[in-house]
PDB file of N, CA, C and O in Angstrom:
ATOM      1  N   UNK A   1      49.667 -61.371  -0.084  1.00  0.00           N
ATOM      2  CA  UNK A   1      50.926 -60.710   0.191  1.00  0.00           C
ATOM      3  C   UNK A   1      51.581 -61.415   1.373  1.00  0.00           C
ATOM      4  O   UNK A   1      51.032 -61.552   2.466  1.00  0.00           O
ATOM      5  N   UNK A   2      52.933 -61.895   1.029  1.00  0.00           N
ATOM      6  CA  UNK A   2      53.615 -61.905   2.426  1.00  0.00           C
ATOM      7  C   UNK A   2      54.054 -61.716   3.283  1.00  0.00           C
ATOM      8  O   UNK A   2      54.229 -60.518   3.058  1.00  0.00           O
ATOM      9  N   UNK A   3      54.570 -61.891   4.494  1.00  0.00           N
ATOM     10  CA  UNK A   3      54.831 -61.185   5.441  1.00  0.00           C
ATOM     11  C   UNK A   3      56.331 -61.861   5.591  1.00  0.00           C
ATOM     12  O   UNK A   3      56.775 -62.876   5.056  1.00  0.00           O
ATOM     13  N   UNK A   4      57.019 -60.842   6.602  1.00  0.00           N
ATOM     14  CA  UNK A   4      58.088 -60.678   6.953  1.00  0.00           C
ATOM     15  C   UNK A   4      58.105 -60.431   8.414  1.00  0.00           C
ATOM     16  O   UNK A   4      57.269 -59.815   9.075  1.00  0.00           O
ATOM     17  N   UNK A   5      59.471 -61.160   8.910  1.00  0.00           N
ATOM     18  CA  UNK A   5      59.391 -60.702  10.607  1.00  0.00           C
ATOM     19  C   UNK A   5      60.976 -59.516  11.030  1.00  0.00           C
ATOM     20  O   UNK A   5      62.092 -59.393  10.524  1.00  0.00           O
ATOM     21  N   UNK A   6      60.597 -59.170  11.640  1.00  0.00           N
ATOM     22  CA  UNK A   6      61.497 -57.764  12.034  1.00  0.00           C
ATOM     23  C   UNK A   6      61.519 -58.273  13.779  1.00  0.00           C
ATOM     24  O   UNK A   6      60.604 -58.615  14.528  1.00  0.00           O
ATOM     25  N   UNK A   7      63.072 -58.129  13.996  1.00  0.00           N
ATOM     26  CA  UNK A   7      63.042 -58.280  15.606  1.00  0.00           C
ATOM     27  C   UNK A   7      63.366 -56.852  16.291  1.00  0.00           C
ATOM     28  O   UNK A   7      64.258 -56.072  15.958  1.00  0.00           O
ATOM     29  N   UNK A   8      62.725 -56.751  16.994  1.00  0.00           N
ATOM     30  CA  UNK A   8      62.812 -55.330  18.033  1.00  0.00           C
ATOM     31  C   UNK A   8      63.399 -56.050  19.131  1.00  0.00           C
ATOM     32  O   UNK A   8      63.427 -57.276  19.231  1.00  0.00           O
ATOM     33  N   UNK A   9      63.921 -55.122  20.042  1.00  0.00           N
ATOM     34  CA  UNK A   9      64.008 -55.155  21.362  1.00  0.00           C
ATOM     35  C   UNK A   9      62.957 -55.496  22.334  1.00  0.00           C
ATOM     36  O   UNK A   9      61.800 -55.100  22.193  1.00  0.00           O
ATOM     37  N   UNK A  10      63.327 -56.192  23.271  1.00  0.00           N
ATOM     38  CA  UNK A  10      61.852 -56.082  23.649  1.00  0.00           C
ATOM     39  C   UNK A  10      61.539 -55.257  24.961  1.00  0.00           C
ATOM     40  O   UNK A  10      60.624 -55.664  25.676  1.00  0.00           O
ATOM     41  N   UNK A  11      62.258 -54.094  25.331  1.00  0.00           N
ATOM     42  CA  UNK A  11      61.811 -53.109  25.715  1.00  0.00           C
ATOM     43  C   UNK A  11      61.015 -52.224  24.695  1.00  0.00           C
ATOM     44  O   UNK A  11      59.893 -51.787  24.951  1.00  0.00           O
ATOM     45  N   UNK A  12      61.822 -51.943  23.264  1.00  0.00           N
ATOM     46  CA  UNK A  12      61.348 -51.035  22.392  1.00  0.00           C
ATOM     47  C   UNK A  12      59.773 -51.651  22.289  1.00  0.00           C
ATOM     48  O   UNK A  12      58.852 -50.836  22.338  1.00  0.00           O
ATOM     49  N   UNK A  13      59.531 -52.797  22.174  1.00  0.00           N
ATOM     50  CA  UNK A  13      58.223 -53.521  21.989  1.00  0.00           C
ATOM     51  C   UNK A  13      57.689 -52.749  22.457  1.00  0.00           C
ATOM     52  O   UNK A  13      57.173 -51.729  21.999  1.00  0.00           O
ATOM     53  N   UNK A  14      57.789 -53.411  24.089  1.00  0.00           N
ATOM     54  CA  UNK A  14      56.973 -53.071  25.057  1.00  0.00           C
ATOM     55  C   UNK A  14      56.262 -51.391  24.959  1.00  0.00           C
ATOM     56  O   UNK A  14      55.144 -50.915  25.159  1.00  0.00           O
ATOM     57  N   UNK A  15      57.439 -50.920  24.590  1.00  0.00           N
ATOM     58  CA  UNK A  15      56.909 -48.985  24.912  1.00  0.00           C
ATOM     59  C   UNK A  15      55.384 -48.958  23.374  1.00  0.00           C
ATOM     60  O   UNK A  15      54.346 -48.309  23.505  1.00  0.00           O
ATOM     61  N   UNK A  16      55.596 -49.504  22.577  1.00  0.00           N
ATOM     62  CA  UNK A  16      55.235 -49.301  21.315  1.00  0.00           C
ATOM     63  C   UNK A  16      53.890 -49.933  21.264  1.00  0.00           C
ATOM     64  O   UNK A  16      52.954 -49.422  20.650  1.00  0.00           O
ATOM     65  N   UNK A  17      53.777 -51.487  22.172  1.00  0.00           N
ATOM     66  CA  UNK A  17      52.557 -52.157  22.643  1.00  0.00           C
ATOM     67  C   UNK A  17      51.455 -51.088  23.364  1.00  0.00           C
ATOM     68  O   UNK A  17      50.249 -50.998  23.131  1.00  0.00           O
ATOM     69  N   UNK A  18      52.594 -50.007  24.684  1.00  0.00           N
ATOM     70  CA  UNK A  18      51.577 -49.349  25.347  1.00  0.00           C
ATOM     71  C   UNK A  18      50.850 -48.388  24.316  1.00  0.00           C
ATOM     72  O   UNK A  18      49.636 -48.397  24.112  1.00  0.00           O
ATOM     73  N   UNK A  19      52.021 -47.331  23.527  1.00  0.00           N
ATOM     74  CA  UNK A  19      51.408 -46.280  22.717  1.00  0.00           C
ATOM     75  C   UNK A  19      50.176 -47.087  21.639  1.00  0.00           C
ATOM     76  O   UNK A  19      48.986 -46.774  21.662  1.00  0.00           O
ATOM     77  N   UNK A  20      50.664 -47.982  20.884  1.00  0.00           N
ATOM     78  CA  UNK A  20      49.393 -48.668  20.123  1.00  0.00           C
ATOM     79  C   UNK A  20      48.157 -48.610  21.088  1.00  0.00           C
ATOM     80  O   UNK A  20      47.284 -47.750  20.967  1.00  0.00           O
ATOM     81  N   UNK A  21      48.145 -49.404  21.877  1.00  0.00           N
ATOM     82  CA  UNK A  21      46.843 -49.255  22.824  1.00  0.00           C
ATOM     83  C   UNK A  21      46.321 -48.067  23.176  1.00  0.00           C
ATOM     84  O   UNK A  21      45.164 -47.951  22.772  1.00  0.00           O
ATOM     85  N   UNK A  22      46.797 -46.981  23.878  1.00  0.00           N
ATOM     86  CA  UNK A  22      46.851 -45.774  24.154  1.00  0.00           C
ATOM     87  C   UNK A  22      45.718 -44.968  22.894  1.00  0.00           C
ATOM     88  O   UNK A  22      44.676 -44.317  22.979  1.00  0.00           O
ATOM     89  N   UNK A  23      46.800 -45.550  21.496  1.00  0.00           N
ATOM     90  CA  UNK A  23      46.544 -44.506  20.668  1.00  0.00           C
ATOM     91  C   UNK A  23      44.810 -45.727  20.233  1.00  0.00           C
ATOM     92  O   UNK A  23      43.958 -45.220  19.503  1.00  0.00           O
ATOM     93  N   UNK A  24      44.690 -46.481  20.514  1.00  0.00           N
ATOM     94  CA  UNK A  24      43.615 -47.092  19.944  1.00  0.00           C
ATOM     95  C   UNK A  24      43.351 -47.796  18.725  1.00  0.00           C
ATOM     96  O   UNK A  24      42.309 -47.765  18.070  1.00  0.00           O
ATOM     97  N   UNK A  25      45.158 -48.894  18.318  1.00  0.00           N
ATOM     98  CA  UNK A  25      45.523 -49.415  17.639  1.00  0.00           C
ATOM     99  C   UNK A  25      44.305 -50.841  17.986  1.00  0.00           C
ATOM    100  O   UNK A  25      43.781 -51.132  19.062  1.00  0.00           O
ATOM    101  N   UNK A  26      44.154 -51.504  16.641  1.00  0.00           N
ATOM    102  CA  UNK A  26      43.432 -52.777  17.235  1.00  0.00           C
ATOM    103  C   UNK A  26      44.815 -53.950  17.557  1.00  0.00           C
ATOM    104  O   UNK A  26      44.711 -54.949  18.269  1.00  0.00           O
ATOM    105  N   UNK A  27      45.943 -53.553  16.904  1.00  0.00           N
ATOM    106  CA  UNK A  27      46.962 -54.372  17.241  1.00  0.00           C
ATOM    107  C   UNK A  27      48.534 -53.719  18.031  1.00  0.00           C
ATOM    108  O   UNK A  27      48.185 -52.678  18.587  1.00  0.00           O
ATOM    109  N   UNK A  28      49.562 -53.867  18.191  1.00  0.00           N
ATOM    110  CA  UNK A  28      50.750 -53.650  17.787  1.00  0.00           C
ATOM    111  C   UNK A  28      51.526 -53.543  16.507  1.00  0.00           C
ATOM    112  O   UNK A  28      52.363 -52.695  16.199  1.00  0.00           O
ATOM    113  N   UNK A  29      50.956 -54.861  15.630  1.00  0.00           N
ATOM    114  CA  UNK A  29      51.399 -55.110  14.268  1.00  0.00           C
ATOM    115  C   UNK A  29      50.701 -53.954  13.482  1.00  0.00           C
ATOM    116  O   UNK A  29      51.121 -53.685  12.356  1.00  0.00           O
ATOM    117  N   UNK A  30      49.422 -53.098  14.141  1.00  0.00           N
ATOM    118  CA  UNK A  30      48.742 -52.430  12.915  1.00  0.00           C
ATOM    119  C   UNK A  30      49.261 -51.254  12.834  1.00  0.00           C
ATOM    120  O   UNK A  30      49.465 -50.736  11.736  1.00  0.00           O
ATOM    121  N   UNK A  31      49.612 -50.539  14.195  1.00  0.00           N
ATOM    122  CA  UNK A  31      50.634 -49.395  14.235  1.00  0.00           C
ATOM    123  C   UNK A  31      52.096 -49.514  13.961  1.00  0.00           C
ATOM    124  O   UNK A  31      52.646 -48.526  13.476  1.00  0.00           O
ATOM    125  N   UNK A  32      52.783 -50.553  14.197  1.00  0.00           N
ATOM    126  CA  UNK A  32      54.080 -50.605  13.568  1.00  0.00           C
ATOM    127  C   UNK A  32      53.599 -50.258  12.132  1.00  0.00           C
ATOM    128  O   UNK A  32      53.774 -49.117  11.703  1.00  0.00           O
ATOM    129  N   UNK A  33      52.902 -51.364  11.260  1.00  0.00           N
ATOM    130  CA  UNK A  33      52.437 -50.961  10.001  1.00  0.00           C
ATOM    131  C   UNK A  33      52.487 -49.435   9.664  1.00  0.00           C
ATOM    132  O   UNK A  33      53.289 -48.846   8.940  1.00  0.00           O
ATOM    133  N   UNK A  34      51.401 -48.933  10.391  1.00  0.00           N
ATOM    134  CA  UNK A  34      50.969 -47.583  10.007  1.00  0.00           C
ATOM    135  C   UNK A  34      52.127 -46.618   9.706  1.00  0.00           C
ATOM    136  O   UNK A  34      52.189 -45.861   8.737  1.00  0.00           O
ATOM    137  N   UNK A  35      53.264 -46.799  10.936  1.00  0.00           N
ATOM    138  CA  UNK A  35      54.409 -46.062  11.076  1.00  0.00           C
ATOM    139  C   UNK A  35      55.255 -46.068  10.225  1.00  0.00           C
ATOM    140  O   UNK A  35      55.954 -45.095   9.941  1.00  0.00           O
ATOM    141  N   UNK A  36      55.330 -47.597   9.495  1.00  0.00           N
ATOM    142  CA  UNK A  36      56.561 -47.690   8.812  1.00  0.00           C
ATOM    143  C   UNK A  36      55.973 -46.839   7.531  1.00  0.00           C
ATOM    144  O   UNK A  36      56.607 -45.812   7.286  1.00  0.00           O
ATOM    145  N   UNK A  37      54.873 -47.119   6.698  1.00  0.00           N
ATOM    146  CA  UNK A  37      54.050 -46.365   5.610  1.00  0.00           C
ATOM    147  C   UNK A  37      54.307 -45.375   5.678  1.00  0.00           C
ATOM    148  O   UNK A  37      54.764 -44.984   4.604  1.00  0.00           O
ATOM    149  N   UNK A  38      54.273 -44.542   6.508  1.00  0.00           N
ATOM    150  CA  UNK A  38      54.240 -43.018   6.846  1.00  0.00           C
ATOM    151  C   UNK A  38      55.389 -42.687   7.018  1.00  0.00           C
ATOM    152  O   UNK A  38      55.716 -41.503   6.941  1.00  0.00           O
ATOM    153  N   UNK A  39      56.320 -43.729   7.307  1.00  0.00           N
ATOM    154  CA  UNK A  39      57.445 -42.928   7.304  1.00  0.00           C
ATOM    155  C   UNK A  39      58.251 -43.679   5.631  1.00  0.00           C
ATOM    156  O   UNK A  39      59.097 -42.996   5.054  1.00  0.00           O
ATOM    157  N   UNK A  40      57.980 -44.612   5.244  1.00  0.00           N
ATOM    158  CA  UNK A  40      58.658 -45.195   3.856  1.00  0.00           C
ATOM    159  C   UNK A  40      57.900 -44.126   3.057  1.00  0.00           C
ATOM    160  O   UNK A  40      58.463 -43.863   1.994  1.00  0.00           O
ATOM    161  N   UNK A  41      56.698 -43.395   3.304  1.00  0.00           N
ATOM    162  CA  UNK A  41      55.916 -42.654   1.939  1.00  0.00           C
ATOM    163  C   UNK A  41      56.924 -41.676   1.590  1.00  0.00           C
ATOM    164  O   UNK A  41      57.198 -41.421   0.417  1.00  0.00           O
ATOM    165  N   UNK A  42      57.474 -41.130   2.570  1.00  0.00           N
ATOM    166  CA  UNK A  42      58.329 -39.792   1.883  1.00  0.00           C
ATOM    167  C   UNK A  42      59.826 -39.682   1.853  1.00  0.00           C
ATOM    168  O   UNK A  42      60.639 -38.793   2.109  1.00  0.00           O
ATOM    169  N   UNK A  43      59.899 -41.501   1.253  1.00  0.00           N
ATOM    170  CA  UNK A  43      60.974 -41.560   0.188  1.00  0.00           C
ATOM    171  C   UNK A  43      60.398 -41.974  -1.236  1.00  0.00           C
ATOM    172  O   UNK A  43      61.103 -41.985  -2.245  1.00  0.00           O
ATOM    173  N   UNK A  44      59.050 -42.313  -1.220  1.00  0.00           N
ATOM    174  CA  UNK A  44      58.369 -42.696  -2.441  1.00  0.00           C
ATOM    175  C   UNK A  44      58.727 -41.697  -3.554  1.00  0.00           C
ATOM    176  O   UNK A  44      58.658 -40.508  -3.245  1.00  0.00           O
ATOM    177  N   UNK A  45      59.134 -42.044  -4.924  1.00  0.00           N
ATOM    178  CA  UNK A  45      59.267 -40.826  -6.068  1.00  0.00           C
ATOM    179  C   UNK A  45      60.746 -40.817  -5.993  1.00  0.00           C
ATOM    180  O   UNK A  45      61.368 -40.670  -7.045  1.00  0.00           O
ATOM    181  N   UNK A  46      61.440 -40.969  -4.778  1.00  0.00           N
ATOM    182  CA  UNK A  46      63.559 -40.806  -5.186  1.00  0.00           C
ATOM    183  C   UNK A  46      63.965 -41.335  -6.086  1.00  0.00           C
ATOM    184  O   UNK A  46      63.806 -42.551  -6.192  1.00  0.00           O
ATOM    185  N   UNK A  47      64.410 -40.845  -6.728  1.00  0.00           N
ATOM    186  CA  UNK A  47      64.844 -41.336  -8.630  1.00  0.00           C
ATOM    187  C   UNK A  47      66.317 -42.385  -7.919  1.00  0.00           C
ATOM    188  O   UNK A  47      66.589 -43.441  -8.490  1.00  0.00           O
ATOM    189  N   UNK A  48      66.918 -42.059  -7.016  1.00  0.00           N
ATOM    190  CA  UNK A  48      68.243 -42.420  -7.017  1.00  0.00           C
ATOM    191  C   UNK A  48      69.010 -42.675  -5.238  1.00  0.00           C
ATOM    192  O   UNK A  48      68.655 -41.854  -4.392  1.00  0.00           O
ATOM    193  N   UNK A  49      69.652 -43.397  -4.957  1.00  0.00           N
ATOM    194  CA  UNK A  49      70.253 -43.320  -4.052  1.00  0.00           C
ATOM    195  C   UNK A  49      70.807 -42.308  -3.186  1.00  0.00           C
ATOM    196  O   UNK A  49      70.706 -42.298  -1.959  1.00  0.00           O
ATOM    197  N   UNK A  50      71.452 -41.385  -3.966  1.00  0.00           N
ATOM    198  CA  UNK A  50      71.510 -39.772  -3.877  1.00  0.00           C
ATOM    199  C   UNK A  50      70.701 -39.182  -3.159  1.00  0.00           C
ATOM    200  O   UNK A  50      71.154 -38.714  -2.115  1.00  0.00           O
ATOM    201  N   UNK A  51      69.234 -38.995  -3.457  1.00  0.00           N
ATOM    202  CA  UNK A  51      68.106 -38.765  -3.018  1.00  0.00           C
ATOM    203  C   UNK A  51      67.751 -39.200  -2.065  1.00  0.00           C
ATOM    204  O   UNK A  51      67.588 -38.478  -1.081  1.00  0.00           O
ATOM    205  N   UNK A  52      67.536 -40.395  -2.039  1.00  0.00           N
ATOM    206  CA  UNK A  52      67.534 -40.854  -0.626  1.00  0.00           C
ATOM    207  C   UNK A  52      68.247 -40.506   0.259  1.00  0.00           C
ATOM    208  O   UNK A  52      67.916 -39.966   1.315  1.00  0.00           O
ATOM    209  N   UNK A  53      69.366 -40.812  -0.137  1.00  0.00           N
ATOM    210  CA  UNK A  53      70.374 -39.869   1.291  1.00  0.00           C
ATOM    211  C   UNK A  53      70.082 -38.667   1.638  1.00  0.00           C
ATOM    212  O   UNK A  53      70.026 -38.419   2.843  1.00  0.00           O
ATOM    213  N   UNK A  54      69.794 -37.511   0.559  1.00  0.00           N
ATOM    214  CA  UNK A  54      69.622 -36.321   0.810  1.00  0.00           C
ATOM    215  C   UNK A  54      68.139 -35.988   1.195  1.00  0.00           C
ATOM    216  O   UNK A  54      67.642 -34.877   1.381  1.00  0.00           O
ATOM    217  N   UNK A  55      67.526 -37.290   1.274  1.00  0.00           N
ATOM    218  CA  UNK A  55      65.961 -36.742   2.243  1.00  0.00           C
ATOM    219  C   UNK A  55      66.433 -37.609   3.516  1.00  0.00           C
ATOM    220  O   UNK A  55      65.843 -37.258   4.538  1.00  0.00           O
ATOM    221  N   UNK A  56      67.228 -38.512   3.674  1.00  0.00           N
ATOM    222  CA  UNK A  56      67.549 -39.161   5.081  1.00  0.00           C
ATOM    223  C   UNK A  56      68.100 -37.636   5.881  1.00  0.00           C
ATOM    224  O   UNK A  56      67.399 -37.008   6.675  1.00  0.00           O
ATOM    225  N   UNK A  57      69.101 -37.354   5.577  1.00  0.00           N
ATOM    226  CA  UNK A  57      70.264 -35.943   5.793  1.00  0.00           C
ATOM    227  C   UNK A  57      69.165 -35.058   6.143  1.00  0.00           C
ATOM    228  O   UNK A  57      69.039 -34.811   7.343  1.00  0.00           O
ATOM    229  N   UNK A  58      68.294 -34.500   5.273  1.00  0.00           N
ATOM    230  CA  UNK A  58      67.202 -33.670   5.642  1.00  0.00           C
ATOM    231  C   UNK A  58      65.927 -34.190   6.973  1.00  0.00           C
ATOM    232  O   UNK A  58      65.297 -33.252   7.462  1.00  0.00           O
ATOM    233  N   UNK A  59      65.685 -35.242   7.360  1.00  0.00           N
ATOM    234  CA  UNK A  59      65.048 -35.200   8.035  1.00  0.00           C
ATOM    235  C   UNK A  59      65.734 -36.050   9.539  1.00  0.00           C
ATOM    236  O   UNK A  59      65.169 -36.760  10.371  1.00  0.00           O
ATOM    237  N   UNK A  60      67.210 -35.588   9.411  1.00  0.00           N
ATOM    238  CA  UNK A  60      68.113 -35.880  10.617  1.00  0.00           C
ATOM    239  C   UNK A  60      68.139 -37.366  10.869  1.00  0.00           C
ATOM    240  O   UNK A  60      68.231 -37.870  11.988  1.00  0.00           O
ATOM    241  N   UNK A  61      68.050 -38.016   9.746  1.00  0.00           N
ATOM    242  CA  UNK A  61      68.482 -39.647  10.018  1.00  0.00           C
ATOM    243  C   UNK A  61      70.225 -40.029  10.142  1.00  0.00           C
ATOM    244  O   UNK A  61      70.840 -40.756  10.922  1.00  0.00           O
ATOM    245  N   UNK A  62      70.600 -39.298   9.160  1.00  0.00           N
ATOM    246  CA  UNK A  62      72.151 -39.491   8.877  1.00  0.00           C
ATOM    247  C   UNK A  62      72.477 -38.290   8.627  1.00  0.00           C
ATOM    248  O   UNK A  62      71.703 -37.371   8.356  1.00  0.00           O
ATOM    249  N   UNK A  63      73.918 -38.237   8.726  1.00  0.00           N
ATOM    250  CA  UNK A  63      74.832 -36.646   9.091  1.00  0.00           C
ATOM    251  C   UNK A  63      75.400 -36.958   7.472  1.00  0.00           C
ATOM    252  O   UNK A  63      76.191 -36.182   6.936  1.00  0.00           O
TER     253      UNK A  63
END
């Protein structure tokens, strides 16, 4: 599988480097991972664009 690069801030990094450690990540990259999964899982199953919006709307991403 390939990978892809995503640029953060690098304050946002930084805060996200400490919590990984904190939380007892073996990386940075493994908790970004973890986060994005957990948060992409519960759009998994949206039949439609629609849907998506209306679980973004529901969990206060977009108005």
């Amino acid at each position: 599988m390939g990978k892809a690069k995503v640029k953060l801030e690098k304050e946002l990094y930084e805060k996200i480097e400490k919590i990984a450690e904190a939380a007892g990540y073996s990386s940075t990259e493994e908790f970004i991972v973890h986060l994005l999964e957990k948060e992409v899982s519960k759009f998994e199953g949206a039949d439609s664009e629609e849907e998506i919006k209306k679980r973004l709307k529901g969990l206060g991403y977009i108005s």
